[in-house]
C-alpha atoms as one frame of an Amber mdcrd trajectory, in Angstrom:
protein
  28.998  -7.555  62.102  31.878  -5.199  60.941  35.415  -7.192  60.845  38.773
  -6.914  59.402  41.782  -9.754  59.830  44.980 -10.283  59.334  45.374 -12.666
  57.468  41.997 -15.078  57.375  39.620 -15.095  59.776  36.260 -17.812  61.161
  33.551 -16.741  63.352  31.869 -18.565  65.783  28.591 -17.265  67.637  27.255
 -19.531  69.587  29.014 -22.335  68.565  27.534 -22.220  64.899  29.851 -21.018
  62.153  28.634 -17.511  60.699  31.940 -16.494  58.246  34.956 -17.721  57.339
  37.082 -16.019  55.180  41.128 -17.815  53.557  42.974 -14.464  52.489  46.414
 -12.931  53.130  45.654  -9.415  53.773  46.577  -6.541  56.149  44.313  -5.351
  58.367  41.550  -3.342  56.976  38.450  -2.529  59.440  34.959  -3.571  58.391
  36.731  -5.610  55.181  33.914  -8.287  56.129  30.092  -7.490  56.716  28.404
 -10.556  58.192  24.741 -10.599  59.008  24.051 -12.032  62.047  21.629 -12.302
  64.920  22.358 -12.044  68.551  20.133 -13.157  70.796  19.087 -11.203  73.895
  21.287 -11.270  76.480  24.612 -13.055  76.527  26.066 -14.742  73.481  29.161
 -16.339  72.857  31.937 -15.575  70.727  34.624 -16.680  69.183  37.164 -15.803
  66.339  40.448 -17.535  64.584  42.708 -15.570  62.924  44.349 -17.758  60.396
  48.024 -15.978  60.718  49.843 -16.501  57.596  53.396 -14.401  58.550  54.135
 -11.012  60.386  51.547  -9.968  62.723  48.203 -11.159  63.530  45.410  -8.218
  64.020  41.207  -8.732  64.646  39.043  -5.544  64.697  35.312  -5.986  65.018
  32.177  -3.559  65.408  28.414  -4.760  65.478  25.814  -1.976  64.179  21.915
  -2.515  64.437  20.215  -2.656  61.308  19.914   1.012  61.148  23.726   1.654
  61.416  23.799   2.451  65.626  26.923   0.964  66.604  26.397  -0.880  69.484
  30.438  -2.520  70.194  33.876  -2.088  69.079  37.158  -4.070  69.906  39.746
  -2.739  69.924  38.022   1.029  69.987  38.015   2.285  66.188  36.412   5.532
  64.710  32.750   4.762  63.954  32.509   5.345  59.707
């Protein structure tokens, strides 16, 4: 998992905790790289932007192992 936050960030996938991160920053995609494993089919989801003044901004991509990007939200440039 490929993620960049403004400010701090915690990820949730299904329901167990998988990064958290207590930063002022601007938003910077794939700042983070989290290695995780989905399991097939649905999964659930969730992330908390710790907002720390101005605006608040999430971007997140998940690659395969071999770098195929398999999602992006919102829709960024695969690197």
């Amino acid at each position: 998992m490929l993620l960049g936050s403004d400010d701090g960030v915690q990820v949730w996938i299904n329901g167990s905790l998988v990064h958290e991160r207590d930063v002022q920053r601007a938003l910077v995609p794939d700042d983070d790289r989290v290695t995780v494993r989905l399991r097939a089919g649905a999964n659930s989801l969730l992330f908390k932007v710790h907002n720390q003044g101005g605006p608040a901004a999430l971007a997140v991509r998940f690659r395969d192992p071999d770098g195929t990007l398999r999602s992006s939200s919102p829709a960024l440039d695969a690197k």
